[in-house]
MARLO-374585 format. One line per 3 residues: number of its first residue (from 1); for each residue z, y, x of C-alpha. Coordinates in steps of 0.5 Angstrom, whole numbers, plus 500, padded with zeros to 3 digits. Example, Ala and Ser with C-alpha at 12.3 -4.5 7.8 and 13.67 -1.06 7.14 Angstrom:
<recs>
1> 516 491 525 | 514 498 527
</recs>
This chain:
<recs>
1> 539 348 470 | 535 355 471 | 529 352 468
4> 532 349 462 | 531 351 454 | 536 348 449
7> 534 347 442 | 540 346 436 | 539 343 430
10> 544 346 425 | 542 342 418 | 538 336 421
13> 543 330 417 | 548 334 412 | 545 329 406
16> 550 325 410 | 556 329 408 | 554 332 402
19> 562 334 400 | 562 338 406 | 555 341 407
22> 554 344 400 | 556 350 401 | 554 351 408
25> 550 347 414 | 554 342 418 | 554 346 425
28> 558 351 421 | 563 344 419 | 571 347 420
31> 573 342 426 | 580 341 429 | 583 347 426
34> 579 353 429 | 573 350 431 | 566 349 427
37> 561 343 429 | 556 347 432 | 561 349 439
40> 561 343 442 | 552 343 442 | 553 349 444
43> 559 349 449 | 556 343 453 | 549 347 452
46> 553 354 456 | 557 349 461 | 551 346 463
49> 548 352 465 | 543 353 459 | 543 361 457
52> 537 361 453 | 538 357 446 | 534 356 440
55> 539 353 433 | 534 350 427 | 537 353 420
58> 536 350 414 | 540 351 408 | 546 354 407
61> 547 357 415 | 550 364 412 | 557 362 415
64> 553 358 421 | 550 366 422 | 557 369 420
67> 560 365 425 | 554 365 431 | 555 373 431
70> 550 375 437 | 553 369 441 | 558 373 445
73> 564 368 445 | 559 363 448 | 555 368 454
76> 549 368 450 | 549 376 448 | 543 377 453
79> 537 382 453 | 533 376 455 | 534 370 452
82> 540 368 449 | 542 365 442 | 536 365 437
85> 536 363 430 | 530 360 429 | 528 360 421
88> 527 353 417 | 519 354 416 | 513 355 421
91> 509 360 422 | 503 356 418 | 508 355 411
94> 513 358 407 | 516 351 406 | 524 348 408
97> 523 342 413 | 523 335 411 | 524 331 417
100> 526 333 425 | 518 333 426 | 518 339 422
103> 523 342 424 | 520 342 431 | 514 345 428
106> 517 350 427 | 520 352 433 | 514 351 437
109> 513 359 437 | 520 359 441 | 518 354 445
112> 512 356 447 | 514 363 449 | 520 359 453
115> 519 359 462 | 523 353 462 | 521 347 465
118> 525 343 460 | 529 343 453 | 534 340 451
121> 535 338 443 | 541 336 440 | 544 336 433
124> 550 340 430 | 554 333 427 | 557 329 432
127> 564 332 437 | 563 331 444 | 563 334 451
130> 557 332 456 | 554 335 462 | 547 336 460
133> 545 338 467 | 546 330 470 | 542 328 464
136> 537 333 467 | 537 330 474 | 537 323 471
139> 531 324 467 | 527 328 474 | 530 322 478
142> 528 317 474 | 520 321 473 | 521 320 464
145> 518 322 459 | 523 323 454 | 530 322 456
148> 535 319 450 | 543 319 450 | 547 314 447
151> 553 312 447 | 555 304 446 | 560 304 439
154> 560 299 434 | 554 301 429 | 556 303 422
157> 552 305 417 | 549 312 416 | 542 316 412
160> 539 314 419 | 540 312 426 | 537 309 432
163> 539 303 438 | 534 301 443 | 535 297 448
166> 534 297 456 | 532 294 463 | 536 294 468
169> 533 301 470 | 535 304 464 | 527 304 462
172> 528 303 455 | 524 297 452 | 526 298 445
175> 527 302 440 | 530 300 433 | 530 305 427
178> 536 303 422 | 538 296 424 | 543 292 421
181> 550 295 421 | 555 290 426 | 556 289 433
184> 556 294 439 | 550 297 440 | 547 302 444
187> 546 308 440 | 542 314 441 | 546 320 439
190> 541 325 438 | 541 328 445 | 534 328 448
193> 531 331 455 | 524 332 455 | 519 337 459
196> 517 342 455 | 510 343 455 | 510 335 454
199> 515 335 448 | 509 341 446 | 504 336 445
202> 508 330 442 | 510 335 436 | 502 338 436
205> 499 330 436 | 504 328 431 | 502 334 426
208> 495 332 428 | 496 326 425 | 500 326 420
211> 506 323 422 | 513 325 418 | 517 321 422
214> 518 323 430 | 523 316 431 | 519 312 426
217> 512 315 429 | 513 317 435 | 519 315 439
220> 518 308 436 | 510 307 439 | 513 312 444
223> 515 305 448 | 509 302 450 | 506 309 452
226> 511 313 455 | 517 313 461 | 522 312 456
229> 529 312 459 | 536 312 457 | 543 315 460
232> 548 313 458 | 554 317 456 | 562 313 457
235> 567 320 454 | 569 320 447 | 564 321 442
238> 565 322 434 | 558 323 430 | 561 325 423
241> 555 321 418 | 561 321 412 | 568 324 410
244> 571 318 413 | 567 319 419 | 570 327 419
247> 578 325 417 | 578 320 423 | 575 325 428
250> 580 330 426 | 586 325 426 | 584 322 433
253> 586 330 435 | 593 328 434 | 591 323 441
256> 594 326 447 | 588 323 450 | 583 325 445
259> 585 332 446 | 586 332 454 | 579 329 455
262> 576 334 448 | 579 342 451 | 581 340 458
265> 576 341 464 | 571 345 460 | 572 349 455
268> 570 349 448 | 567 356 445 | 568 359 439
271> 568 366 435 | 575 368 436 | 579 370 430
274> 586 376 432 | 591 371 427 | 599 372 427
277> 603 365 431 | 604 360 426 | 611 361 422
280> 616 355 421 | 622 356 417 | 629 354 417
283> 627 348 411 | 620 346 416 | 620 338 419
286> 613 338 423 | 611 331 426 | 605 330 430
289> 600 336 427 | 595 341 430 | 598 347 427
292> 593 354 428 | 595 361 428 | 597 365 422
295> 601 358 418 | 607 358 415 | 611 352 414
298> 617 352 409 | 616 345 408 | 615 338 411
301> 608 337 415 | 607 329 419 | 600 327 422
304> 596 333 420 | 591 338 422 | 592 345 419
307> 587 352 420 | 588 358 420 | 593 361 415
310> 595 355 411 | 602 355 406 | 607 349 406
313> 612 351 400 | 619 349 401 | 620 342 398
316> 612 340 399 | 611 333 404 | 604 333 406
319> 602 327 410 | 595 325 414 | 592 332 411
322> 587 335 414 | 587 342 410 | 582 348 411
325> 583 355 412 | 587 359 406 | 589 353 404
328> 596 354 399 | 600 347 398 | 606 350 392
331> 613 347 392 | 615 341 391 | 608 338 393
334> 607 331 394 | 600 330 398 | 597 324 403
337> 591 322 406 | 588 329 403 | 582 334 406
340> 582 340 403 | 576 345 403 | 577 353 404
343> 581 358 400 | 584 353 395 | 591 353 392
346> 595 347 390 | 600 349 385 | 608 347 385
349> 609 340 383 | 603 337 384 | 602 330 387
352> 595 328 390 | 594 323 395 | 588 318 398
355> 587 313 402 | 585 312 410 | 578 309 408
358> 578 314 402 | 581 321 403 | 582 326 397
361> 577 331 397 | 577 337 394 | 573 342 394
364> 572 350 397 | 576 355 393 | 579 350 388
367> 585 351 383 | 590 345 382
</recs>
């Protein structure tokens, strides 16, 4: 894995979850009470051996920044490669990206001045744990072109997505761009294996000819010209593509499986934050929640998931909430099926509840 570069994309679908992405990229979404979206492409990258990683910004990625550092509490603080942030535009405009062919445009220069045989391309908006370096002797075994992962799951609808279908070497026969939702399918999870300098010359082909899309344009024809394969990927795999999507990943935390098959084995990084242990009063009931450093619970909390630094005011029920960092609950609060952004504060007697299809959203530093 010496001889492969990686490639993240930070912002690529955040019109997919605009409730959470307006005041950040989606690779710097709060997960599971102390995580951001963008570890878990990052950690597979480090575990896999890749130690030259490039992340695509966009839009709003000064929290991504504040959180990416140097890259130390991921090993990419290094004098040759390491984390990059490579900008939302390329060399030849001013303009942010439109589509993944742009924003592999721009990140050309990146990799052109890669040594690496290979790159790695993921996006920054689902959770799971692959080891990208089996995907690697995959696509070498195999002679591809281009190697795409997916994951078999029922389709639901999305902004984009993509299923193919294969032969029974894993030779990809087909490739359908926004099917009609329903059924198990074979869906592309946004991971794909190719040679550098053959992924430098689809890009430059595509610019050249005008092509905006690379999956409509590219991959799609890409079939009949191109050794196409598929590998598939057996282990947990969450792609947050709406709120929905973000409240039942944070919720399957509270599975025991989930959780062993998450943060057991290989670790998931993230930037560490030096925060008092968690605070339970004599008054607090605390039923099958992830409780993170620096809370203080006075009151009743079941099926939640709690970051840093989160008050429970005595008397308050809260159940089946996801409540970010700072959130304050005041007393004698009533709140269910509820995700709660940064920095708000829920005053005493205050009654807020969803449902599981719908959470109650509300929004970073509110007051209610």
């Amino acid at each position: 894995m010496a001889t492969t570069v990686g490639v993240i994309f930070s912002s690529i679908n955040e019109q997919d979850i605009p409730e959470l992405t307006k005041v950040r990229s989606t690779g710097s979404v709060p997960y599971g009470g102390r995580y951001r979206l963008v570890d878990f492409a990052l950690s597979n990258m480090v575990n896999s051996g890749i130690t030259t990683v490039g992340i695509v910004t966009k839009n709003n990625y000064q929290s991504l920044m504040d959180h990416l550092g140097t890259g130390k509490y991921w090993d990419l603080a290094r004098k040759e490669g390491g984390l990059i942030l490579l900008p939302p535009y390329s060399d030849e405009s001013e303009t942010l990206y439109k589509n993944r062919l742009e924003a592999l445009k721009g990140a050309t220069a990146f990799l052109k001045k890669a040594k690496e045989d290979f790159v790695v391309l993921a996006d920054s908006d689902a959770v799971y744990k692959l080891d990208y370096s089996k995907v690697i002797e995959a696509h070498i075994k195999n002679n591809a072109d281009i190697t795409m992962v997916y994951h078999e799951h029922e389709l639901t609808k999305s902004h984009y997505y993509m299923t193919f279908e294969t032969d029974k070497n894993d030779k990809i026969t087909d490739i359908q761009i926004n099917p009609t939702p329903g059924g198990v399918k074979k869906n592309y999870i946004n991971v794909m294996v190719a040679r550098t300098s053959f992924l430098l010359r689809l890009i430059q082909d595509g610019i050249q000819h005008g092509y905006t899309s690379f999956g409509k344009d590219i991959l799609s024809p890409g079939v009949k010209m191109y050794n196409l394969y598929a590998y598939k990927f057996d282990g947990y795999y969450a792609n947050i593509n709406s709120l929905n999507a973000y409240f039942n990943a944070n919720m399957d935390l509270l599975d025991k499986k989930v959780r062993n098959e998450i943060y057991g084995e290989r670790d998931i990084y993230t930037k560490v934050n030096d925060s008092a242990p968690a605070k339970f009063a004599p008054s607090a009931i605390v039923k099958n929640s992830l409780v993170s450093d620096g809370c203080l619970i006075e009151g009743t909390v079941e099926n939640c998931v709690l970051f840093r630094g989160v008050k429970i005011g005595k008397g308050s029920v809260v159940k089946n909430c996801i409540l970010m960092t700072d959130n304050i609950v005041g007393e004698n609060c009533n709140l269910a099926y509820v995700v709660s952004d940064k920095n708000s504060v829920i005053r005493d007697n205050r009654v807020l509840a969803g449902c599981e299809l719908q959470p109650y959203f509300i929004n970073k530093g509110s007051l209610i």
